[in-house]
VOLUMBA-116593 format. One line per 3 residues: number of its first residue (from 0); for each residue z, y, x of N, C-alpha, C, CB. Coordinates in steps of 0.1 Angstrom, whole numbers, m for minus. Glycine has a CB too. Layout:
% VOLUMBA-116593
NUM	Z Y X Z Y X Z Y X Z Y X  ...
//
This chain:
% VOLUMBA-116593
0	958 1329 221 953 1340 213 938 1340 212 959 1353 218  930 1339 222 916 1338 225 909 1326 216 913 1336 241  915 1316 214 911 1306 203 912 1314 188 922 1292 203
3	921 1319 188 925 1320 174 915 1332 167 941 1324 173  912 1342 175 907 1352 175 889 1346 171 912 1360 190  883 1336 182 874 1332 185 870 1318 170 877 1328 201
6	880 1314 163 886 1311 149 878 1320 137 901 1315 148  887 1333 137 887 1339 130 869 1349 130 900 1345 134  869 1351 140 849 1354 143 840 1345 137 844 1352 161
9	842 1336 140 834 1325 134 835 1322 117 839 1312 140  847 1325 111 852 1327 105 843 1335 99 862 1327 107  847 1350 101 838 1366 95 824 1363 94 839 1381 107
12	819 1358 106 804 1358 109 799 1343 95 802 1353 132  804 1334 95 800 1328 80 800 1335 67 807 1318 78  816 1347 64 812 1350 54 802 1364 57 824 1351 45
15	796 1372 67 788 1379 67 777 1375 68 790 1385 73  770 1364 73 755 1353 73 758 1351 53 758 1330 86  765 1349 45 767 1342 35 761 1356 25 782 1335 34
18	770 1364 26 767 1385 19 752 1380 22 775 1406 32  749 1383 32 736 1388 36 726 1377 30 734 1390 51  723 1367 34 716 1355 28 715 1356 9 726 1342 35
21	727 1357 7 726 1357 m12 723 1369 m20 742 1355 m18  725 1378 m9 718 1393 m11 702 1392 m10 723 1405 2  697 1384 1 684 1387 2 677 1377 m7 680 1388 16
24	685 1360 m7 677 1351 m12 683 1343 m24 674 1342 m1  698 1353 m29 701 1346 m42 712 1330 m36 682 1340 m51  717 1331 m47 726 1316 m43 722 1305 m42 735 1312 m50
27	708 1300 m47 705 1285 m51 691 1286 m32 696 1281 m76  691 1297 m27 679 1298 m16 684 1298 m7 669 1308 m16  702 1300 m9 705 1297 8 716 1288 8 710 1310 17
30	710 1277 16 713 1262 22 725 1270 33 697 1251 32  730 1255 38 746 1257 48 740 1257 58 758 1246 48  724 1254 60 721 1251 73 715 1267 75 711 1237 76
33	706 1275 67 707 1290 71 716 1301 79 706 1294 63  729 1294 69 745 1300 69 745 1299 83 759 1291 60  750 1290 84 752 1286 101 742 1288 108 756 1271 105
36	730 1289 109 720 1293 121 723 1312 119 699 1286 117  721 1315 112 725 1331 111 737 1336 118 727 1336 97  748 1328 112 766 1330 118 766 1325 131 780 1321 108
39	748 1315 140 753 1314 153 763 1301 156 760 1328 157  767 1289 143 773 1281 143 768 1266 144 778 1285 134  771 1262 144 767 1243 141 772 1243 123 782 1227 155
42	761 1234 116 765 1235 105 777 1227 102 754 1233 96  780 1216 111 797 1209 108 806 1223 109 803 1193 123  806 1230 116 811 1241 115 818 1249 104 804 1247 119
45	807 1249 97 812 1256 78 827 1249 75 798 1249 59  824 1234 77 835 1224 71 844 1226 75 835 1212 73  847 1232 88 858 1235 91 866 1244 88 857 1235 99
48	861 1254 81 866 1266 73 868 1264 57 855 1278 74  855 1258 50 855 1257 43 849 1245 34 853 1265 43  856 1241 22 852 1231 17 838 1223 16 855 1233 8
51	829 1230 9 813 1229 10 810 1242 4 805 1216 1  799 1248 m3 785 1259 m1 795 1269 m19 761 1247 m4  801 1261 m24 807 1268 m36 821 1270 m26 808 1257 m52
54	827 1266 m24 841 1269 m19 838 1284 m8 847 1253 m8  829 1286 2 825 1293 9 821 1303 0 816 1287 17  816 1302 m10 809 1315 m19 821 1320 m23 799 1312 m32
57	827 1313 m33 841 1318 m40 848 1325 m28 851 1306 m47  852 1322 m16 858 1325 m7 857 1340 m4 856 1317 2  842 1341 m2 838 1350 2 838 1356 m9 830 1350 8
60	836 1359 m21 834 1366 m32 850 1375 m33 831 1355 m45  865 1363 m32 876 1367 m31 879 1374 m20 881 1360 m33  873 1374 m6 875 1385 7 868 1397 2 867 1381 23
63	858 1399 m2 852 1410 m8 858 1415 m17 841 1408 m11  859 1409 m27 865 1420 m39 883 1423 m28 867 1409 m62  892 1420 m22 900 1426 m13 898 1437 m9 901 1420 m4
66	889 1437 3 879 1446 7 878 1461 m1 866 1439 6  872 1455 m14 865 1464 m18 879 1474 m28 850 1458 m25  891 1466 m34 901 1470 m38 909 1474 m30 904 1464 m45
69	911 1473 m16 920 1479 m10 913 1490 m7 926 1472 0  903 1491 m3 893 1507 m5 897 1517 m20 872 1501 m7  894 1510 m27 892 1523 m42 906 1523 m42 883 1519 m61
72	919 1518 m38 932 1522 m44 938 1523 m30 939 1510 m57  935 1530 m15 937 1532 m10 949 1548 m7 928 1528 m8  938 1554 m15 946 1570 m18 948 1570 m33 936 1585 m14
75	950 1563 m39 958 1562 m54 978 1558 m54 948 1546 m64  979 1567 m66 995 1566 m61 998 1566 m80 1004 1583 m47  1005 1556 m82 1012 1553 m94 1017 1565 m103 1022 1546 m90
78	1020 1572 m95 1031 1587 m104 1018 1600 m101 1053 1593 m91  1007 1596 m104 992 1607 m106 993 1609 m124 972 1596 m99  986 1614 m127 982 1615 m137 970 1608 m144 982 1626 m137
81	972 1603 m151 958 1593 m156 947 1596 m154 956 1590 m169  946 1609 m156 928 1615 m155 929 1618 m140 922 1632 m166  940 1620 m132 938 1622 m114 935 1612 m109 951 1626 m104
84	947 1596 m115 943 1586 m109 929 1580 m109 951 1579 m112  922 1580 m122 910 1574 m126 902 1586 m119 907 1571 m143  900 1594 m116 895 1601 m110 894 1594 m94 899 1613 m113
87	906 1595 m87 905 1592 m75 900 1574 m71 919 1598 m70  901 1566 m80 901 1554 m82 884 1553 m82 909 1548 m94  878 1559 m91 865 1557 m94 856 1562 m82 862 1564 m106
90	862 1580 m81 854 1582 m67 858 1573 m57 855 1596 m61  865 1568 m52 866 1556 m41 861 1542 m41 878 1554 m37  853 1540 m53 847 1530 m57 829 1532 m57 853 1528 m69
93	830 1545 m60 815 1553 m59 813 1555 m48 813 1565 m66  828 1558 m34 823 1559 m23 816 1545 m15 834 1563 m17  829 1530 m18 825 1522 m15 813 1516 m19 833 1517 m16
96	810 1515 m30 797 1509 m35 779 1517 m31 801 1508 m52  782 1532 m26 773 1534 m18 775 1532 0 770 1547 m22  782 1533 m1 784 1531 14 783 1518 24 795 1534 16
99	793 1509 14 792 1498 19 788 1487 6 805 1496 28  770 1491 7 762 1485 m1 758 1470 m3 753 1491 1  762 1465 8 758 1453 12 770 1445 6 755 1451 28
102	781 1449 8 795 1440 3 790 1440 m16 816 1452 8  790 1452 m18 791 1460 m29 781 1450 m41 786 1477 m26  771 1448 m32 755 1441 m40 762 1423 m41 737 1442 m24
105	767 1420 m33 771 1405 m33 781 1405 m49 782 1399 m14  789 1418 m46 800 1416 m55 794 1414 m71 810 1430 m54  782 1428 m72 773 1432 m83 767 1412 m89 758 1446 m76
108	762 1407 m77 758 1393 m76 766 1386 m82 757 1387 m65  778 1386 m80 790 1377 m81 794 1379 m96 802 1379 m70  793 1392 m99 799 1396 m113 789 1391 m123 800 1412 m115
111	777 1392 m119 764 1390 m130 759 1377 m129 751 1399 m126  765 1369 m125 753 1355 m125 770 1345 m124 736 1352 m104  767 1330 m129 778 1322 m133 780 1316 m116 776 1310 m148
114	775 1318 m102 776 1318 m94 793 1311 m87 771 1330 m92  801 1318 m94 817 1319 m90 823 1310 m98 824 1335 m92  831 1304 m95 841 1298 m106 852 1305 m112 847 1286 m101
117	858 1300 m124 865 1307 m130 872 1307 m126 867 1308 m139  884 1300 m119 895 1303 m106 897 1315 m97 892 1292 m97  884 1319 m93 880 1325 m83 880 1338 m87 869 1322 m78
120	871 1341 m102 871 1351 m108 878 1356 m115 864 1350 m113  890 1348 m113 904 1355 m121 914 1359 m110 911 1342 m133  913 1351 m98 917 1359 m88 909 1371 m81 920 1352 m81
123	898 1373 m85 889 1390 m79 897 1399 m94 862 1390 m80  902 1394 m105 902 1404 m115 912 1406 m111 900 1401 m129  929 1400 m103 938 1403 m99 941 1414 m89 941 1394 m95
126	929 1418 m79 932 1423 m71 923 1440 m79 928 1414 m56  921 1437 m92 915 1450 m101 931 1456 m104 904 1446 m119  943 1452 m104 956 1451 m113 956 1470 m115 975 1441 m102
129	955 1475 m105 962 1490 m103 957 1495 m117 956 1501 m88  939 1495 m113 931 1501 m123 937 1499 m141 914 1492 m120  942 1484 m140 940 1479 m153 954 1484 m159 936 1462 m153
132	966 1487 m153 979 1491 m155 975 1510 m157 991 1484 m139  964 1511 m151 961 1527 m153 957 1529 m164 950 1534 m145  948 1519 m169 942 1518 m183 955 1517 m190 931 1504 m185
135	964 1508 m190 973 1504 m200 981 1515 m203 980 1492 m196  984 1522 m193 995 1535 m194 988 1546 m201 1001 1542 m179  975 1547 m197 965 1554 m205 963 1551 m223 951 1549 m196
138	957 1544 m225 961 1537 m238 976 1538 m246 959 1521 m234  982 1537 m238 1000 1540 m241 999 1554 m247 1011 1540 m226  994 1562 m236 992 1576 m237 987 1583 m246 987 1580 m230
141	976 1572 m252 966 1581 m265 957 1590 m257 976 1594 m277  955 1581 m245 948 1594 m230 934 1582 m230 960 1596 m208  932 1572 m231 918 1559 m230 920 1555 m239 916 1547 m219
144	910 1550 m245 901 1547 m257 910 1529 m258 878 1547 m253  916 1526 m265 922 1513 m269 911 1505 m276 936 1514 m277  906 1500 m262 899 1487 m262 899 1479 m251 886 1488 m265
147	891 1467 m255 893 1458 m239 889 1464 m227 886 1445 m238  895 1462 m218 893 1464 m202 878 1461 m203 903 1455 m191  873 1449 m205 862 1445 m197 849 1458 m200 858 1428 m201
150	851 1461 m216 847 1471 m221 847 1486 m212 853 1471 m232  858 1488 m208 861 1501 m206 855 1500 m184 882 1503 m213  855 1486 m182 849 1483 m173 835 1489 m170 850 1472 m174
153	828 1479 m181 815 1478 m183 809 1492 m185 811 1469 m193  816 1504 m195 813 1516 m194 815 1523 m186 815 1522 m200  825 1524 m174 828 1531 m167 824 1527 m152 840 1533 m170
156	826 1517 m149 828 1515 m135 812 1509 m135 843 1505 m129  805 1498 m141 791 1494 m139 783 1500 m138 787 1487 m144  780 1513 m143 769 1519 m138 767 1522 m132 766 1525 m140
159	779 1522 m119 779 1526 m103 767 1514 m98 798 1524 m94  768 1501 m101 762 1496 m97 746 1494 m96 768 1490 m99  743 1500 m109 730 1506 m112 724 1515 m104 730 1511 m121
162	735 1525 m104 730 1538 m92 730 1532 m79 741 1553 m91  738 1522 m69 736 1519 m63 724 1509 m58 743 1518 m63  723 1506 m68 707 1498 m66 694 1508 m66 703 1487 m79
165	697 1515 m76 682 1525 m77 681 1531 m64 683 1539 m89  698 1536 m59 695 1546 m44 691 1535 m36 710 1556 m36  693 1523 m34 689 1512 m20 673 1512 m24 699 1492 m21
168	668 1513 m31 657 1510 m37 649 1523 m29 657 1509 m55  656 1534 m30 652 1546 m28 645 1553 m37 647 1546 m20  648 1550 m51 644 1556 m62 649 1569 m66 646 1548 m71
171	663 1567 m64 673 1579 m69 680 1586 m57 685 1574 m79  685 1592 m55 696 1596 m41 706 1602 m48 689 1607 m27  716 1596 m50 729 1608 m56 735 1622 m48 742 1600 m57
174	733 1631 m50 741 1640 m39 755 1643 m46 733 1656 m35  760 1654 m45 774 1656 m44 776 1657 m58 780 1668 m34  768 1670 m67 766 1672 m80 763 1663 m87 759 1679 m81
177	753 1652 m86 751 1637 m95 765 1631 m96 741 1625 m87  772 1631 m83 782 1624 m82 792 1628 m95 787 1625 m68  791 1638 m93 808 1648 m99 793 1642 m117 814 1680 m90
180	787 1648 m116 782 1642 m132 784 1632 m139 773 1640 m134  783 1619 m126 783 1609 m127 799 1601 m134 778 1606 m116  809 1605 m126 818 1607 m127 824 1616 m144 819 1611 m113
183	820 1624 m142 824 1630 m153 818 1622 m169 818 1644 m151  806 1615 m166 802 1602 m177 810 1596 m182 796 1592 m173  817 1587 m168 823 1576 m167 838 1580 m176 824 1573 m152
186	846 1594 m175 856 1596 m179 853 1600 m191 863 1604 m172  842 1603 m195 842 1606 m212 842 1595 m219 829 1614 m217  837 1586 m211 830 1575 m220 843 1562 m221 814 1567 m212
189	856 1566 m216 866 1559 m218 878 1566 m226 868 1556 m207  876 1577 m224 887 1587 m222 885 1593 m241 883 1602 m207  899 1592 m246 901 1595 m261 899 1610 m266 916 1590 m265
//
C-alpha cells in the first residue's frame, strides 16, 4: 500500500507542478524538466505516468475539469426546478472558480488557447453533461433561450472567469451582493 500511495503523490505533485507552472509561465515556457524539479521528481519520472508534455497537459486538464464538475453539481439534484437547479449549479461554480483559483485559471487556460487536444476537450465537455441536460429540459420548457450550449455557456458561465481574474488581480472583490447580481445576469441572459 505505501508504494501505491507513494505512486499516486508523485502522481498529484506533477499534475500540481504542471497548474502552477502554465498558470504562471503559459504552456510553450514550461519544459518537463521544470515539471519535475518543482514535483521534486527525476524528469524520466513524468514517463512513467505519462506519455510526453501534451499527454500530461491533457491529463491534467481532464483531472481538473473532474474536480471542478464534481464540485458545481455536488448539491444539484435532477428533480429541482430549472431556475433552482441553474441557480445552485452556477453558484457552486462561482464558489469554485473563486476559491479554488488556481485549478480554475489552468481550466480558463485550457478553454482559451488550442493548448488541449480535441479528444481531451470533448471529454472535459462530458463531465459538463448535468448542466447541459439542464439546459435541454430548460429549452424543452420554453424556460432557456433555444440556442447552442456553447452560447448559452459563453453568456452565462464565462464571465465568472473574468471576475475571477479581476478579483486575483485585486481589482474587483466580489462580496455577497455582487455575487447574487452577478448571478442574476447570468440567468437573464439565458433565461426566455
Amino acid at each position: 500500500m505505501a508504494t501505491l500511495q507513494k505512486s499516486i503523490d508523485k502522481r498529484n505533485a506533477l499534475i500540481k507542478a504542471t497548474i502552477e507552472l502554465v498558470n504562471n509561465n503559459g504552456f510553450h515556457a514550461t519544459p518537463m524538466s521544470k515539471i519535475a524539479k518543482m514535483a521534486n521528481v527525476s524528469p524520466a519520472t513524468i514517463y512513467l505516468y505519462f506519455e510526453n508534455k501534451q499527454d500530461l497537459v491533457n491529463k491534467t486538464y481532464i483531472d481538473v475539469k473532474a474536480q471542478y464538475t464534481r464540485f458545481a453539481f455536488d448539491t444539484y439534484s435532477e428533480d429541482m426546478s430549472v431556475e433552482k437547479g441553474f441557480e445552485v449549479i452556477w453558484k457552486r461554480i462561482a464558489d469554485f472558480k473563486l476559491n479554488e483559483s488556481e485549478n480554475a485559471m489552468f481550466l480558463a487556460q485550457c478553454d482559451n488557447t488550442p493548448i488541449i487536444d480535441e479528444p481531451s476537450l470533448q471529454e472535459g465537455i462530458k463531465h459538463l453533461q448535468p448542466l447541459l441536460d439542464l439546459w435541454e429540459r430548460g429549452k424543452k420548457e420554453g424556460l432557456i433561450k433555444n440556442m447552442s450550449n456553447y452560447l448559452l455557456y459563453a453568456y452565462a458561465i464565462n464571465p465568472l472567469s473574468f471576475l475571477m481574474m479581476a478579483q486575483k488581480r485585486g481589482a474587483f472583490q466580489l462580496d455577497a451582493s455582487q455575487l447574487e447580481d452577478a448571478y442574476q445576469s447570468a440567468w437573464s441572459s439565458i433565461k426566455n
